[in-house]
LODRENMAR-478585 format. One record per atom (N, C-alpha, C): residue number from 0; chain; x, y, z. Coordinates in steps of 0.001 Angstrom, whole numbers. Each point is the difference from the previous one (the first is absolute). Example, Ala and Ser with C-alpha at 12.3 -4.5 7.8 and 13.67 -1.06 7.14 Angstrom:
<rs>
tiba->0 | marpa->A | x->13190 | y->-5690 | z->7800
tiba->0 | marpa->A | x->-890 | y->1190 | z->0
tiba->0 | marpa->A | x->900 | y->1200 | z->0
tiba->1 | marpa->A | x->-350 | y->1050 | z->-720
tiba->1 | marpa->A | x->820 | y->1190 | z->60
tiba->1 | marpa->A | x->-770 | y->1090 | z->730
</rs>
This chain:
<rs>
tiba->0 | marpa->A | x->21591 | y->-5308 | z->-18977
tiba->0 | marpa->A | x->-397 | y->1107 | z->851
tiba->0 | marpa->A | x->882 | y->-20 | z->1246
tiba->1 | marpa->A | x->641 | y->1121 | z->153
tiba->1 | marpa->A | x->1071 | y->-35 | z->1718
tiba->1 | marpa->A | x->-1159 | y->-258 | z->1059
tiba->2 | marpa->A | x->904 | y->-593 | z->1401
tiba->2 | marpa->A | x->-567 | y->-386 | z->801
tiba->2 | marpa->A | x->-938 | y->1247 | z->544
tiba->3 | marpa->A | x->360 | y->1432 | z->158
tiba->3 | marpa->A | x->-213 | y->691 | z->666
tiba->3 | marpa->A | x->-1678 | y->781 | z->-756
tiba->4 | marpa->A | x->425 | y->241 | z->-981
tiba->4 | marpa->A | x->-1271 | y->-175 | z->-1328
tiba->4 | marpa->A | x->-794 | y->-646 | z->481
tiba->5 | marpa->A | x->-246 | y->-1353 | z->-75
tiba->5 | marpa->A | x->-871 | y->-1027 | z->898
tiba->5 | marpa->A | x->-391 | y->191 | z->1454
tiba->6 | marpa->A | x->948 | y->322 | z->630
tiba->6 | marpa->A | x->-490 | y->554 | z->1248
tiba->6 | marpa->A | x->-799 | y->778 | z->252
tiba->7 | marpa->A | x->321 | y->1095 | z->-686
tiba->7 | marpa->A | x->-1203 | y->1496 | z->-464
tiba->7 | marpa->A | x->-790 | y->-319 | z->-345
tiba->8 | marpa->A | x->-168 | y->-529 | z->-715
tiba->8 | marpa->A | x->-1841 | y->-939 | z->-1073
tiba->8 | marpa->A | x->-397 | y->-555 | z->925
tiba->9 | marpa->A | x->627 | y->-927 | z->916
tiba->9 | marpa->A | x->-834 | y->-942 | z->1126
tiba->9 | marpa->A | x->-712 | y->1187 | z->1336
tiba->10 | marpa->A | x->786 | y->906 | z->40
tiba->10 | marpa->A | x->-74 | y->621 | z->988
tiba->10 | marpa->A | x->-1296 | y->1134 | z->95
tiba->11 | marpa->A | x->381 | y->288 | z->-1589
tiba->11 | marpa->A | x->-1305 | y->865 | z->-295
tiba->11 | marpa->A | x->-1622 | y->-420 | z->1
tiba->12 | marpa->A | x->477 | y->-1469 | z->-873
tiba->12 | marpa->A | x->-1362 | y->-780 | z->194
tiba->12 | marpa->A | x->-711 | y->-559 | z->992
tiba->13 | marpa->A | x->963 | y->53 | z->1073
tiba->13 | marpa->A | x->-835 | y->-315 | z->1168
tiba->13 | marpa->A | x->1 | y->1234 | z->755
tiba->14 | marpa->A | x->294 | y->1029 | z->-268
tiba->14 | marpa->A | x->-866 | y->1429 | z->460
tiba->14 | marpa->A | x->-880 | y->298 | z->-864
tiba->15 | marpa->A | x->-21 | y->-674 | z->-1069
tiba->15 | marpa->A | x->-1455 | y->-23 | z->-772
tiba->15 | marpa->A | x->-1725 | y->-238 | z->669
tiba->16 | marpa->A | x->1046 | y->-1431 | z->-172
tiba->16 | marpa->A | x->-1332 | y->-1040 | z->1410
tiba->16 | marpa->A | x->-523 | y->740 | z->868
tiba->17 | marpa->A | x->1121 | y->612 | z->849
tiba->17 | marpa->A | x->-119 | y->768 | z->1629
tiba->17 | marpa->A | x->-997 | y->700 | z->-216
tiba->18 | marpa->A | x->-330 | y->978 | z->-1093
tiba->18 | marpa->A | x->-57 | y->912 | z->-789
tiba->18 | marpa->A | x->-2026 | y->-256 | z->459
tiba->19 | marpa->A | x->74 | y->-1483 | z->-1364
tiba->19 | marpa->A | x->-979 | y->-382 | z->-29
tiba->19 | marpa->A | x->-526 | y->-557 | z->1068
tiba->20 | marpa->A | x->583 | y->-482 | z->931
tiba->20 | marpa->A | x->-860 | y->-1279 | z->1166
tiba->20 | marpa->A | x->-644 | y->1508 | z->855
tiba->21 | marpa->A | x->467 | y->1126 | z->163
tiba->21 | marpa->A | x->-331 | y->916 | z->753
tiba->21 | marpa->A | x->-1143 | y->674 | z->-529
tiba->22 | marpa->A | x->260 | y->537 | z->-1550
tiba->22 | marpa->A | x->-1501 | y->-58 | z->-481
tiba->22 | marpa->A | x->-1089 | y->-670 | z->343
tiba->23 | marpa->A | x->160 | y->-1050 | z->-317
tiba->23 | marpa->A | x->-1174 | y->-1032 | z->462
tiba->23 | marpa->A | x->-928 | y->157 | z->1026
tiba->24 | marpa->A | x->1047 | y->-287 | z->1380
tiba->24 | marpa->A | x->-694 | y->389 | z->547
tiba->24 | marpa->A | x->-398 | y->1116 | z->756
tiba->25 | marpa->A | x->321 | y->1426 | z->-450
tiba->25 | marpa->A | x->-320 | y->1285 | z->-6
tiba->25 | marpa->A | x->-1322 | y->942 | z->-1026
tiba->26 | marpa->A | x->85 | y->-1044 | z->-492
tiba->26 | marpa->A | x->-996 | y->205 | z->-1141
tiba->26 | marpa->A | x->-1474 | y->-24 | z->764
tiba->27 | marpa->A | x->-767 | y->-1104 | z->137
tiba->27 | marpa->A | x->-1453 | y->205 | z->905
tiba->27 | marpa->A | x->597 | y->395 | z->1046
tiba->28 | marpa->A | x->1106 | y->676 | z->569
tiba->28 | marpa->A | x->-390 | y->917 | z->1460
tiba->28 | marpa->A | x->-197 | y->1176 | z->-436
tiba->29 | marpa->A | x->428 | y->102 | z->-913
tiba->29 | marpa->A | x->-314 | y->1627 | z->-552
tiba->29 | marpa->A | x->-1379 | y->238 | z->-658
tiba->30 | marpa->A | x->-428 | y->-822 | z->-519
tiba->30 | marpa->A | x->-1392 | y->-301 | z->-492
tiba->30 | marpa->A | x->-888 | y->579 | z->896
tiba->31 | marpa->A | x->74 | y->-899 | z->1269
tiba->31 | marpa->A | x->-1055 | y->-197 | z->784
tiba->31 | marpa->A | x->317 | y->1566 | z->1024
tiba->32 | marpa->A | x->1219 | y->236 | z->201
tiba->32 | marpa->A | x->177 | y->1495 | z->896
tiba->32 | marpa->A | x->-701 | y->680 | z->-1260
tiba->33 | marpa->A | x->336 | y->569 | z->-669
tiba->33 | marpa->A | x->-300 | y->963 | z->-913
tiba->33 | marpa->A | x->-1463 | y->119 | z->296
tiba->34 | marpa->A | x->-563 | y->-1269 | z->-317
tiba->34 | marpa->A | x->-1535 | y->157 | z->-148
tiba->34 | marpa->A | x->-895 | y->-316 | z->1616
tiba->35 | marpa->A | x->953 | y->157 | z->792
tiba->35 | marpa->A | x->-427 | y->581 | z->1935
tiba->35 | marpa->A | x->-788 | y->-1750 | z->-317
tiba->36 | marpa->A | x->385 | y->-1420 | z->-242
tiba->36 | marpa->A | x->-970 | y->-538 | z->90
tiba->36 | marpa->A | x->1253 | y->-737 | z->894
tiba->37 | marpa->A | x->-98 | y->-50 | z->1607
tiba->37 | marpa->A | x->1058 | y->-235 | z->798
tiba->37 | marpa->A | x->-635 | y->-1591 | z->752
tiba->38 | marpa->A | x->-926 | y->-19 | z->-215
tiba->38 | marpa->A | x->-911 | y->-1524 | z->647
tiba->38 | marpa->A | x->485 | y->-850 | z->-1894
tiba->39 | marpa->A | x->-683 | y->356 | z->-825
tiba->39 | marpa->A | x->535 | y->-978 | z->-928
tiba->39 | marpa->A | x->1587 | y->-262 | z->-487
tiba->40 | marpa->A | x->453 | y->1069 | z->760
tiba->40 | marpa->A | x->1608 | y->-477 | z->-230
tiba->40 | marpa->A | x->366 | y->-986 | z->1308
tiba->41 | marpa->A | x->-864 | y->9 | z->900
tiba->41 | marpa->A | x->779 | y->-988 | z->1168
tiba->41 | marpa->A | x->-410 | y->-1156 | z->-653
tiba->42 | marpa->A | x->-1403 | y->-457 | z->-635
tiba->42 | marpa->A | x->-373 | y->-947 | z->-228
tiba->42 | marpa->A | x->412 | y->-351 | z->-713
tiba->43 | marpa->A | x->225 | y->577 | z->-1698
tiba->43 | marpa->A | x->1522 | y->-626 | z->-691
tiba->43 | marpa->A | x->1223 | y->-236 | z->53
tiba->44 | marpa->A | x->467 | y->332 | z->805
tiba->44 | marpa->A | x->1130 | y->-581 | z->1104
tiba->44 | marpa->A | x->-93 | y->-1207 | z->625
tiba->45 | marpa->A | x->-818 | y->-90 | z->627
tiba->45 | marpa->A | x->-331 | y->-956 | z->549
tiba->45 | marpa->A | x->208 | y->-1212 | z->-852
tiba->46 | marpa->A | x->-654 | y->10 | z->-1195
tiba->46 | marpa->A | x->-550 | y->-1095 | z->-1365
tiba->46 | marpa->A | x->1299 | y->-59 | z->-827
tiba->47 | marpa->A | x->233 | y->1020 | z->-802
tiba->47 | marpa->A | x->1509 | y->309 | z->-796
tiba->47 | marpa->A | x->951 | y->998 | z->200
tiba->48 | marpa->A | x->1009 | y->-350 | z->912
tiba->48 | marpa->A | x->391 | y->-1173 | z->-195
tiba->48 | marpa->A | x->160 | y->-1167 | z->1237
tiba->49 | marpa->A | x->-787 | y->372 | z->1708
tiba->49 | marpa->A | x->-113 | y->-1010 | z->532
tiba->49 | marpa->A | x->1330 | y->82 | z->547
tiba->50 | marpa->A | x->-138 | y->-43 | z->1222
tiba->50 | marpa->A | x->646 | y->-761 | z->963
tiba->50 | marpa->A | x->1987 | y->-275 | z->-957
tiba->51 | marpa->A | x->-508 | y->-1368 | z->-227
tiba->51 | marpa->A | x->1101 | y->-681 | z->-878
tiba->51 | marpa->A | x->402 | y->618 | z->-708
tiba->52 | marpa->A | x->-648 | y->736 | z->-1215
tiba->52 | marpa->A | x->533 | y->968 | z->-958
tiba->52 | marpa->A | x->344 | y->635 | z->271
tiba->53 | marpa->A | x->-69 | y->1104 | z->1329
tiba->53 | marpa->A | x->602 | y->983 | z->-20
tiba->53 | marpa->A | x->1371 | y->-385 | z->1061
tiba->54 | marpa->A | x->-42 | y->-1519 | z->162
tiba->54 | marpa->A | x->1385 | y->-268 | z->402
tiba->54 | marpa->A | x->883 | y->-456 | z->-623
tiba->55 | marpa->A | x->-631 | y->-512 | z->-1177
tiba->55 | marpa->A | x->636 | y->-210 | z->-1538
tiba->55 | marpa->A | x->833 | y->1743 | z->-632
tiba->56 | marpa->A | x->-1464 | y->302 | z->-213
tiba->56 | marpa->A | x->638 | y->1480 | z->-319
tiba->56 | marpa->A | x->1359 | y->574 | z->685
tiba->57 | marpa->A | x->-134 | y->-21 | z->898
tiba->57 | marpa->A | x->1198 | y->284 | z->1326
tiba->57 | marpa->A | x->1819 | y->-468 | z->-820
tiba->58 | marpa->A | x->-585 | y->-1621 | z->298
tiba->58 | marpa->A | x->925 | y->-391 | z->-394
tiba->58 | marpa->A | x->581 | y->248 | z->-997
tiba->59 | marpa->A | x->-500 | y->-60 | z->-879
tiba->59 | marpa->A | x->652 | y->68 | z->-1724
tiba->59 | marpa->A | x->420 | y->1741 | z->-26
tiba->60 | marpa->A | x->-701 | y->865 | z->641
tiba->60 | marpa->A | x->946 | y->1404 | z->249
tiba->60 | marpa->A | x->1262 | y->23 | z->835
tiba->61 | marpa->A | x->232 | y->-861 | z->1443
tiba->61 | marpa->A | x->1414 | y->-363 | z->131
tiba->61 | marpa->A | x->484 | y->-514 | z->-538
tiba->62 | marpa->A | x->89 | y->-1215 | z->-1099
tiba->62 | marpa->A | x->492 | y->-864 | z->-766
tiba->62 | marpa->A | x->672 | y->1040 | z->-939
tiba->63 | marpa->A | x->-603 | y->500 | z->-895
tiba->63 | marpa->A | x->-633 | y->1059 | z->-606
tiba->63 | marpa->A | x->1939 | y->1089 | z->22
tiba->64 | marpa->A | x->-335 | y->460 | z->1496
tiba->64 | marpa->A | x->945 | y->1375 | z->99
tiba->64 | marpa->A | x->1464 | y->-873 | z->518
tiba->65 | marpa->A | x->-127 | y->-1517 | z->720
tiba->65 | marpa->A | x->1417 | y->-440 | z->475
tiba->65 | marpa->A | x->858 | y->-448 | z->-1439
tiba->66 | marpa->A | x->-938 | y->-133 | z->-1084
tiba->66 | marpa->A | x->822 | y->-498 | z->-1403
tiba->66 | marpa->A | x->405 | y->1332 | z->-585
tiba->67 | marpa->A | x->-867 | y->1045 | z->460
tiba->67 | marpa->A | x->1072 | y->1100 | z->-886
tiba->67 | marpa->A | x->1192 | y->192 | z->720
tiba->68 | marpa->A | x->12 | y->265 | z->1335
tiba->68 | marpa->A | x->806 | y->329 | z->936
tiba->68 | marpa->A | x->1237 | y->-1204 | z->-311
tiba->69 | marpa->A | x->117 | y->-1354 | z->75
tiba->69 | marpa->A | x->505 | y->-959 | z->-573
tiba->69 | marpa->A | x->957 | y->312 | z->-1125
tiba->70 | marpa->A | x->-1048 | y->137 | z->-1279
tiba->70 | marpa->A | x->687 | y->-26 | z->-1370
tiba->70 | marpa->A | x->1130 | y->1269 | z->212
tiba->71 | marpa->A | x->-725 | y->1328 | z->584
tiba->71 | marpa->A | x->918 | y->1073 | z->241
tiba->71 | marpa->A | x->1088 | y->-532 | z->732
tiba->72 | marpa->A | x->125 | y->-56 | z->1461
tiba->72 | marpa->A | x->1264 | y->-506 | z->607
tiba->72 | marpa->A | x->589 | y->-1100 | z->-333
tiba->73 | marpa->A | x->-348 | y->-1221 | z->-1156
tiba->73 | marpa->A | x->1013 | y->-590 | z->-334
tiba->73 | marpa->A | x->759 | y->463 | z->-1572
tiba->74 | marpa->A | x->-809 | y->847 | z->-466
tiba->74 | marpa->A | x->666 | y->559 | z->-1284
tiba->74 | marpa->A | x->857 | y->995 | z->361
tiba->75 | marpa->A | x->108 | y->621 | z->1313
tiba->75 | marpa->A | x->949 | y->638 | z->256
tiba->75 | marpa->A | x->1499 | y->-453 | z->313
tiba->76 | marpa->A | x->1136 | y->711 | z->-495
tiba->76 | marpa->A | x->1261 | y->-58 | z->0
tiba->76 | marpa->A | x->898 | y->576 | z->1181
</rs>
């Protein structure tokens, strides 16, 4: 497989991820707006994903967008 082939596959799959880690956690905010229940969305927040998680979360979305940005500017010529 050429290098650049590989590059594209890596590149895509981690706009896959991006894709998905954003789902995640967009998913119960939309839940809970939709259904005006704005006290049980603070409180699941609060619980999942917490403090930590949502500094986890954080992270792994910069991680996330500096490897596409990466794979792109070093596969470039």
């Amino acid at each position: 497989m050429p290098t650049s082939r590989f590059q594209a596959i890596t590149a895509q799959a981690w706009a896959g991820m991006l894709a998905i880690l954003l789902m995640m956690f967009l998913v119960d905010l939309e839940r809970f707006a939709m259904l005006g229940q704005y006290k049980e969305l603070s409180e699941s927040l609060a619980n999942d994903p917490g403090a930590l998680g949502l500094l986890v979360l954080v992270c792994l979305v910069d991680l996330n967008v500096i490897m596409q940005i990466a794979i792109r500017t070093f596969s470039a010529k």
